[in-house]
C-alpha positions in Angstrom: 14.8 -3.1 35.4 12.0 -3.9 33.0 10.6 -7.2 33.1 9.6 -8.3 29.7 7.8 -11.6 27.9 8.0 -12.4 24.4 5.5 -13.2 22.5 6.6 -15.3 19.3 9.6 -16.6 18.6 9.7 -17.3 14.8 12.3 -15.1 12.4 11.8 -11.8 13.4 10.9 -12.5 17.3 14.3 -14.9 17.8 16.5 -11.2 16.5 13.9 -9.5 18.7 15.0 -11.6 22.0 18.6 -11.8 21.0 18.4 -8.0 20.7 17.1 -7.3 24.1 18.9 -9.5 25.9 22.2 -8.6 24.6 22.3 -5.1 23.7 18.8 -2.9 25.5 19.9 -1.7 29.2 16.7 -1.4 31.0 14.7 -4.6 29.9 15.0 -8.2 31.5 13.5 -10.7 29.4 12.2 -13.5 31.7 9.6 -15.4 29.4 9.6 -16.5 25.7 6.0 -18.0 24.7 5.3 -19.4 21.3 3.1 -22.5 20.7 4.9 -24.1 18.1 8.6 -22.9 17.6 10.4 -26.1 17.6 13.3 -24.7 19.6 12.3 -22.4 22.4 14.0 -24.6 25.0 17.0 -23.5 23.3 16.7 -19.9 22.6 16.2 -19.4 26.5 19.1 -21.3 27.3 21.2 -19.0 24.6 19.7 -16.1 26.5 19.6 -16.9 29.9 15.7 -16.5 29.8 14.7 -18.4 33.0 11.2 -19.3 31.8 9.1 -19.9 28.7 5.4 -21.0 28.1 3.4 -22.9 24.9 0.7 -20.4 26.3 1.1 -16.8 24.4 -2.3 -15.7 26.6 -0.1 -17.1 29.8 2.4 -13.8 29.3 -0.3 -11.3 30.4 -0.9 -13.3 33.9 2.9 -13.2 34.8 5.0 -11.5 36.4 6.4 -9.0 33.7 6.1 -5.1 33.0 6.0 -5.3 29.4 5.1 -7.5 26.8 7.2 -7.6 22.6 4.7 -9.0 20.5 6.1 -10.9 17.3 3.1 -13.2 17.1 1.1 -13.5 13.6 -0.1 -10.1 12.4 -4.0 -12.0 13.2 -3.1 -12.4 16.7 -2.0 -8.8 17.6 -5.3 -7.1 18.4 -6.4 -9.9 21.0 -2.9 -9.9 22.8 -3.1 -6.0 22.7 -6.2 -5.9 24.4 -5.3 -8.6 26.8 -1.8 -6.7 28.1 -3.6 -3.4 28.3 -6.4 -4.6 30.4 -3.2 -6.1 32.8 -1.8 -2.8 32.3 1.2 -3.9 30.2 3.0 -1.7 28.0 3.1 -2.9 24.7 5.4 -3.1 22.1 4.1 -4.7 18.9 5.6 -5.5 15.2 3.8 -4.2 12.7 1.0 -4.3 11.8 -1.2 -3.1 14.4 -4.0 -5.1 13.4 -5.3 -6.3 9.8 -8.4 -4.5 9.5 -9.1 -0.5 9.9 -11.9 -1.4 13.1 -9.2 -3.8 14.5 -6.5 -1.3 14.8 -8.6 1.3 16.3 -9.9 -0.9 18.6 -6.2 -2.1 19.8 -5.3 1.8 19.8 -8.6 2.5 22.0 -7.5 -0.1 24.5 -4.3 0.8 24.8 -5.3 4.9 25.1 -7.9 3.5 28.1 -5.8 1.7 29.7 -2.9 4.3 29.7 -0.4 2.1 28.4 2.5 2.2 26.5 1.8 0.9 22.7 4.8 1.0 20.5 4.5 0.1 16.5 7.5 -1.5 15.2 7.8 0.8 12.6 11.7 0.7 12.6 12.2 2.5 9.3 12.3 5.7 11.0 15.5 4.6 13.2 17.3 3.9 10.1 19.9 6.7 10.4 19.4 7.9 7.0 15.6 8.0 7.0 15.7 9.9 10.5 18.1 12.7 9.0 15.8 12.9 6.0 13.1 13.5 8.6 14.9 16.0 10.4 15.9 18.0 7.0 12.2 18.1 6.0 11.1 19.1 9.7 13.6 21.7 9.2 12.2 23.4 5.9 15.5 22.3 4.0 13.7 20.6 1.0 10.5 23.5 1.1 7.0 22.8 1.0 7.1 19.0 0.3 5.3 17.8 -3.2 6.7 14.7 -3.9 7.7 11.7 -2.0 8.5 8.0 -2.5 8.7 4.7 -1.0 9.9 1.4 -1.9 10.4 -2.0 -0.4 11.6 -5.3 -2.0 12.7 -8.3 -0.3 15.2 -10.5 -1.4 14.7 -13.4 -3.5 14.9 -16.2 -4.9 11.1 -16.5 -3.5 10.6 -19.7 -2.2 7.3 -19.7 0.1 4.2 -21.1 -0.8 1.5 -18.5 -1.9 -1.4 -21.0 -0.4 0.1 -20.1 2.7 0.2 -16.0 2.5 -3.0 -14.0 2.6 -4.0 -12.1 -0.3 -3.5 -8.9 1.1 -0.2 -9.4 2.8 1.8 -7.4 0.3 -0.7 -4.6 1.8 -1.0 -5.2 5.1 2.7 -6.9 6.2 5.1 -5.2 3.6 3.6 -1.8 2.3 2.5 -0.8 5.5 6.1 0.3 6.8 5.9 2.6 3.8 2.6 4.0 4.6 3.8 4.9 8.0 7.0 6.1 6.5 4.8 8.7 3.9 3.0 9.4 6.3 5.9 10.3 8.7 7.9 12.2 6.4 4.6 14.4 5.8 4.0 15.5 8.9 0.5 17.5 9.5 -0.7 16.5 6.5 -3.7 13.8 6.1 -3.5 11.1 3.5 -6.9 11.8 1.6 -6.9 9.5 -1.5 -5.5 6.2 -2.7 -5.2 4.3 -6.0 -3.5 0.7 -6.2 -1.9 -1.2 -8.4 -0.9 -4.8 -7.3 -0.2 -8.3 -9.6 1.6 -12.0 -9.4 4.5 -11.2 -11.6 7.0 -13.3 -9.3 4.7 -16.3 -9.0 1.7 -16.0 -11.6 0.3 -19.0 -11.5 -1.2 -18.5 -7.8 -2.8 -15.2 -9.1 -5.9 -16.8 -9.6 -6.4 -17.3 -5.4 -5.9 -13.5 -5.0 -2.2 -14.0 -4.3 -0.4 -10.6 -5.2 3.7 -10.0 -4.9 4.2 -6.7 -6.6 2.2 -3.5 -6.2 2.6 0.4 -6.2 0.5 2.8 -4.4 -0.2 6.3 -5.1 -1.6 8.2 -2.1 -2.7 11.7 -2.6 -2.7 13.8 1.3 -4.4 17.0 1.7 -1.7 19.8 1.5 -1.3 18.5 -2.3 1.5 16.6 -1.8 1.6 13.4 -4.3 3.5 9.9 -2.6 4.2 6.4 -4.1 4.9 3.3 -2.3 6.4 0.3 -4.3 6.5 -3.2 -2.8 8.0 -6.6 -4.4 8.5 -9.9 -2.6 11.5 -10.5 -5.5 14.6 -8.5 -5.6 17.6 -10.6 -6.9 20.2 -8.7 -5.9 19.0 -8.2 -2.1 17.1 -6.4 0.1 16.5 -2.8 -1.1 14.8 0.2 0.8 14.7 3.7 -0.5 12.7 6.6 -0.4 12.6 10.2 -1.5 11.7 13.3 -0.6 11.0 16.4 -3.2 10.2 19.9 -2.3 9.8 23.2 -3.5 13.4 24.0 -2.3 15.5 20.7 -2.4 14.9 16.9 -2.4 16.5 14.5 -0.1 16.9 10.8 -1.1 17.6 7.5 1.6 18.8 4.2 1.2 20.4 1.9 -1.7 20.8 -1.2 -2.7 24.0 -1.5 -2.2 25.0 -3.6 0.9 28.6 -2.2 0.7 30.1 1.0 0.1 33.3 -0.6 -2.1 33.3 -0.8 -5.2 35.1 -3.4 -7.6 36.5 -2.4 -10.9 38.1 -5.3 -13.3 38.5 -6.4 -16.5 35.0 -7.5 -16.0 33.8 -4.1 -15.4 32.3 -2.7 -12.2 31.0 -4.8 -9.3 29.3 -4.1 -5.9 27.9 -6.5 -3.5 24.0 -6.0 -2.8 23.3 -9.7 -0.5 21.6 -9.0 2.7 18.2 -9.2 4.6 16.3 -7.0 7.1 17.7 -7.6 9.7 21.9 -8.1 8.5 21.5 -4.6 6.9 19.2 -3.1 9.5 19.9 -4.1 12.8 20.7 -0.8 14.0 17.4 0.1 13.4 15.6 -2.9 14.8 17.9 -2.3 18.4 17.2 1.5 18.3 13.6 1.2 18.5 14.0 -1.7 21.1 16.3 0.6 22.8 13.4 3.8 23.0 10.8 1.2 24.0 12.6 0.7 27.3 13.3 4.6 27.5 9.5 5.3 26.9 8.8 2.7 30.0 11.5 4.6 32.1 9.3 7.7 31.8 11.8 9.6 29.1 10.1 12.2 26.4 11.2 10.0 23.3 9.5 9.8 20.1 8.0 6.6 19.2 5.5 5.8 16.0 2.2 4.6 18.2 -1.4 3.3 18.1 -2.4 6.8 16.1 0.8 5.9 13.5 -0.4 2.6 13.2 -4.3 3.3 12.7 -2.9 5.8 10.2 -1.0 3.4 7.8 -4.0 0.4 8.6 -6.3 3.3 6.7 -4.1 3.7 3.8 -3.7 -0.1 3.7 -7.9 -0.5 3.6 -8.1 1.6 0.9 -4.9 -0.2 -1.1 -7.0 -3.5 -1.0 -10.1 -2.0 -1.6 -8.2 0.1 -4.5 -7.4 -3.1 -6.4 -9.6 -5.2 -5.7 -12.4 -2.5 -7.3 -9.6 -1.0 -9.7 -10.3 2.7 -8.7 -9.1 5.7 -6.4 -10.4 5.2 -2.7 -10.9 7.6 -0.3 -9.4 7.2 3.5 -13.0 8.5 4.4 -14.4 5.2 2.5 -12.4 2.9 5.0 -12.9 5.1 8.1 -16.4 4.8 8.6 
């Protein structure tokens, strides 16, 4: 069995520790750490967790196999490099890091150290986006020419801009559907980016660099042409879809829909759209919880790593540099 710590125990990190514990064979979660969760005490007790720490840097020194980082994006390449000089295997939410030097950094200590280092790029254990994968892998949709990406959370919005960082829309949303482009072009190298991004959902904090809508176009080097759409304000509820187009077919994923029934009245049609990341996706979130413990166990399994994630940091680096300078930047620009 696995012994694994926690690192971060906000939103995302409480499904992350409720996931393991209840539903991934293989990994023991003995220690939560997060300094300021108000309710840590009683997350362990939920869980069973028989120890927990105010002192995220305290999880490399004990007594565990593994580490699940859920920390602030800013934190990840110091706790990175800390496991893998423990020899830790890592698994990390995305982002990898927030700049292009930090990522590569985090993927050269993990490559050093021989470690594990698992992105949480969970998109790709969504079962419709894996068969899309598989069909393109497979030559079903041709030589691939067009593909798209789109992610909107659900509103209302109610956070406070002040509090986000300019480039989050970049670096925290669009970069699962970098990695996803990326993924669904296999071999092929993104080459060229132009970005688009604005405060159409809360424009009076566009004037401190605060962005909540953008599209990307990202041009790769067998021709092929992708798009990447991001909003921090869909009404109806959280929507992911993408698209692939090929010289012989296309294949499309996801929907908005949250239910496959439809109502028809007097009123018309209705269908129900509510739901968040992880109601509509926690499949997805377990599955790649589920080949992080498989990938410690010694199994061949496919995971998105430190390359994946130094990958979609690039593209990201040339986003914010894209609209911030309002002009097509290369990935060469942001690699040197």
């Amino acid at each position: 069995m696995t012994r694994i710590a926690l690192v971060g125990a906000g939103r995302i990190g409480t499904h992350h520790a409720r996931t393991i514990a209840r539903e991934v064979e293989g990994l023991d979660l003995v220690l939560l750490a997060d300094p300021l969760a108000p309710r840590l005490d009683d997350l362990a007790a939920e869980l069973g967790v028989p120890a927990i720490t105010r002192d995220s840097s305290g999880t490399v020194s004990a007594d565990v196999d593994a580490v699940v980082i859920t920390s602030p994006a800013a934190r990840h390449v110091e706790l990175i490099e800390a496991c893998a000089a423990a020899g830790r295997h890592v698994f990390t939410e995305k982002p990898l890091a927030l700049t292009v030097a930090d990522a590569e950094r985090a993927a050269s200590a993990a490559g050093e150290a021989g470690i594990i280092l698992q992105i949480g790029f969970n998109r790709r254990f969504v079962e419709a986006w894996a068969s899309a994968a598989r069909a393109v892998r497979a030559g079903s949709v041709g030589s691939v020419q067009r593909i798209g990406s789109l992610t909107r959370d659900p509103g209302p919005f109610t956070a406070d801009p002040a509090r986000i960082a300019p480039a989050t829309i970049f670096n925290e949303t669009l970069i699962h559907d970098f990695d996803t482009l990326n993924w669904l072009n296999a071999g092929s190298e993104p080459v060229e980016v132009y970005a688009l991004a604005e405060a159409l959902i809360r424009p009076d904090a566009e004037d401190s660099g605060f962005r909540d809508s953008a599209v990307v176009t990202i041009r790769y080097d067998n021709g092929a042409l992708a798009t990447a759409e991001a909003s921090f304000c869909a009404m109806y509820g959280y929507d992911l879809r993408g698209e692939v187009l090929g010289s012989r077919g296309m294949v499309q994923m996801g929907e908005p829909t949250s239910s496959g029934a439809r109502l028809f009245t007097a009123a018309g049609k209705s269908v129900a759209t509510a739901g968040t990341d992880t109601s509509r996706y926690h499949a997805a979130y377990r599955d790649e919880l589920r080949v992080f413990a498989r990938a410690i166990a010694g199994e061949d399994v496919d995971y998105p790593g430190a390359a994946d994630g130094v990958r979609a940091q690039r593209i990201a680096a040339a986003a914010i540099r894209s609209a911030a300078e309002n002009r097509p930047v290369t990935i060469e620009e942001v690699s040197r």
